[in-house]
N, C-alpha and C positions, 0 to 999 in steps of 0.2 A: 483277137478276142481271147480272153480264157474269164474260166469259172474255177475257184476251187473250195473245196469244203473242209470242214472240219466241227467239232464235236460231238465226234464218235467214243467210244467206250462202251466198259463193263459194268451194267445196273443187271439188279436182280429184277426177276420179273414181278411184274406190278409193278417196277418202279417207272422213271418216265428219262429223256432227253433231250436236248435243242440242238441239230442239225443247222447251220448255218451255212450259206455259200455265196461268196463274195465273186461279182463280177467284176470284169475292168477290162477297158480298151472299146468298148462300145457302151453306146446308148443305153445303159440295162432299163432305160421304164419302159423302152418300145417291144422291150419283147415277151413272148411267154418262156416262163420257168419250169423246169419240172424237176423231179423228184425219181428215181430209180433206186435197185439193191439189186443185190446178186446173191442169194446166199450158197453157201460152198455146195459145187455139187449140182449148181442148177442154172439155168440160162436167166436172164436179166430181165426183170420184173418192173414193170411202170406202177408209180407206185402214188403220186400226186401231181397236177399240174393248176400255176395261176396264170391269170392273163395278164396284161402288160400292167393295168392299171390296181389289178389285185380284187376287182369286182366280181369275180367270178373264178371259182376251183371247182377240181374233179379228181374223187379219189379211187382208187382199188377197192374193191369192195372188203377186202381183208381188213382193213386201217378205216375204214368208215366208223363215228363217233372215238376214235383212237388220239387220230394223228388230225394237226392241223398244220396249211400249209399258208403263209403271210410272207409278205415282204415288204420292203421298206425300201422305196428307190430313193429316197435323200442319201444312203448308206450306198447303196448300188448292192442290197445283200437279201437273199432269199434266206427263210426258215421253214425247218420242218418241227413241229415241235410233236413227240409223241411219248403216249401216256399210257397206262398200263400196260405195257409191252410183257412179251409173250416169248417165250424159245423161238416161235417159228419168228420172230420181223430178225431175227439171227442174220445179219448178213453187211456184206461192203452197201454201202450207198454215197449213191453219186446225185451229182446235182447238171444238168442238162439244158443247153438255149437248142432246143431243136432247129430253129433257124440254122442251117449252115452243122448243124452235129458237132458242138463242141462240146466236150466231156470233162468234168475233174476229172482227179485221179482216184477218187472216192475217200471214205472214212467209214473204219468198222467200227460197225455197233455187236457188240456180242450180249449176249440176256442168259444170265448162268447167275444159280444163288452158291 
């Protein structure tokens, strides 16, 4: 199994991004997804989770009415999409099947005007 991410970059803040992260080699609709960052400097933050079916999320309280998190299992690919972003969501973010701790390798988002 892996997951990996990508569309990370530099937006000014206020501005917003689409985190995507593609699974492959297992089942992706059976399982839950989640959402992680690290920003420089500090220990590794949960930051979104949906369930297999996409019925049901849980966010950080930081990213609450910010960030949303959806997925599309025809695709096998989770998104984070986040929106007025701020210095502090400054960080690597990873995308996570808790099941079994599989990890990308993350994608940075920096927030600098």
């Amino acid at each position: 199994a892996q997951v990996q991410e990508s569309g990370g970059g530099l937006v000014q803040p206020g501005g917003s991004l689409r985190l995507s992260c593609v699974g492959s080699g297992f089942t992706f609709s059976a399982y839950i997804m989640q959402w992680y960052r690290q920003a420089a400097g500090k220990g590794r933050e949960f930051v979104a989770s949906i369930t297999p079916g996409g019925g049901s999320t849980t966010y950080v309280d930081s990213v609450k009415g910010r960030f949303t998190i959806s997925r599309d299992n025809g695709k096998n690919t989770m998104y984070l999409q986040m929106n007025s972003l701020k210095p502090d969501d400054e960080a690597v973010y990873y995308c996570q099947r808790p099941t079994g701790d599989y990890w990308g390798q993350g994608t940075q988002v920096t927030v600098s005007s």
